[in-house]
C-alpha positions as CSV (number, residue, x, y, z in Angstrom):
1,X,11.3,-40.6,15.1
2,X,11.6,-36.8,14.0
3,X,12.4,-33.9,16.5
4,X,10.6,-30.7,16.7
5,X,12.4,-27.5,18.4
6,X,10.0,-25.1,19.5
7,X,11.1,-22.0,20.7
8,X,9.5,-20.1,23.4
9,X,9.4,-16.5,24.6
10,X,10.5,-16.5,28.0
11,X,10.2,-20.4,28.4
12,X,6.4,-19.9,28.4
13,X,3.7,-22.0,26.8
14,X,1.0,-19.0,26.7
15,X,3.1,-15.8,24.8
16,X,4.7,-16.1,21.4
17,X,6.3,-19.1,20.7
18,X,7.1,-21.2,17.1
19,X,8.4,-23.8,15.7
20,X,12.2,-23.5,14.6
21,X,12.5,-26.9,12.7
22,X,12.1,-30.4,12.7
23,X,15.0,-32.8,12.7
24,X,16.4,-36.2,12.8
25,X,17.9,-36.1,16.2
26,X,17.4,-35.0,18.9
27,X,21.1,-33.6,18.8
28,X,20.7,-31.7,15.7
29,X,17.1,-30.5,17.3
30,X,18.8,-29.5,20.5
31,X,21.8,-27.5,18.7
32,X,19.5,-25.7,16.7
33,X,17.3,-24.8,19.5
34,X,20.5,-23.3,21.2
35,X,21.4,-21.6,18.4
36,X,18.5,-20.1,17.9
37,X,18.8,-19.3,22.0
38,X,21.7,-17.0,21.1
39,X,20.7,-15.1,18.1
40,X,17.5,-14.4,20.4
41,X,19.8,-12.8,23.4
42,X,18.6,-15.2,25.7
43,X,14.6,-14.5,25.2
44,X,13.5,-17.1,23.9
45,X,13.7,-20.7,25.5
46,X,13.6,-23.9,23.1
47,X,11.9,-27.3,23.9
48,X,12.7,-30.2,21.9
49,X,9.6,-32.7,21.2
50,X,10.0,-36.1,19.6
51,X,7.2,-37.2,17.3
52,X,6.7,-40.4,15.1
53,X,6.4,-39.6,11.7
54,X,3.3,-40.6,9.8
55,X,2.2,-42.3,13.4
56,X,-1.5,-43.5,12.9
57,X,-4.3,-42.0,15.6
58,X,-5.2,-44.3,18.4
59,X,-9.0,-46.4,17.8
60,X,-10.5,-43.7,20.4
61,X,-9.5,-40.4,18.2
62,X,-10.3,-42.7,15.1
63,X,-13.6,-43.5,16.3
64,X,-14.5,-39.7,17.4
65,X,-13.6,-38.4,14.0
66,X,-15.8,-41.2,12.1
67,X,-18.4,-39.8,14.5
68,X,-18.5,-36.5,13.7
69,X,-18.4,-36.5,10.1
């Protein structure tokens, strides 16, 4: 499992937002993110989203793509 921080302006999804790393826990994503928080004065909240690395598409997604190439 890797761990993305994203950080985003105001906490919202729809105005600026970006990705501040990926990690290898969810600690060292969540220390970042505050961090980050800081530097940022406190405009920017961060989110932390866990991912599986090389993780394979499900038959559905698989079988859409195949479909449209």
């Amino acid at each position: 499992m890797i761990y993305i921080t994203e950080m985003l302006r105001w906490g919202e999804d729809d105005t600026h937002h970006y990705i501040l790393g990926v990690y290898s826990t969810r600690e060292g994503a969540a220390f970042a993110g505050e961090v980050e928080k800081s530097w940022r004065a406190g405009k920017y909240e961060y989110r932390v989203v866990p991912m599986k690395l090389d993780a394979a598409s499900g038959q559905d997604q698989y079988e859409h793509h195949m479909q449209c190439t």
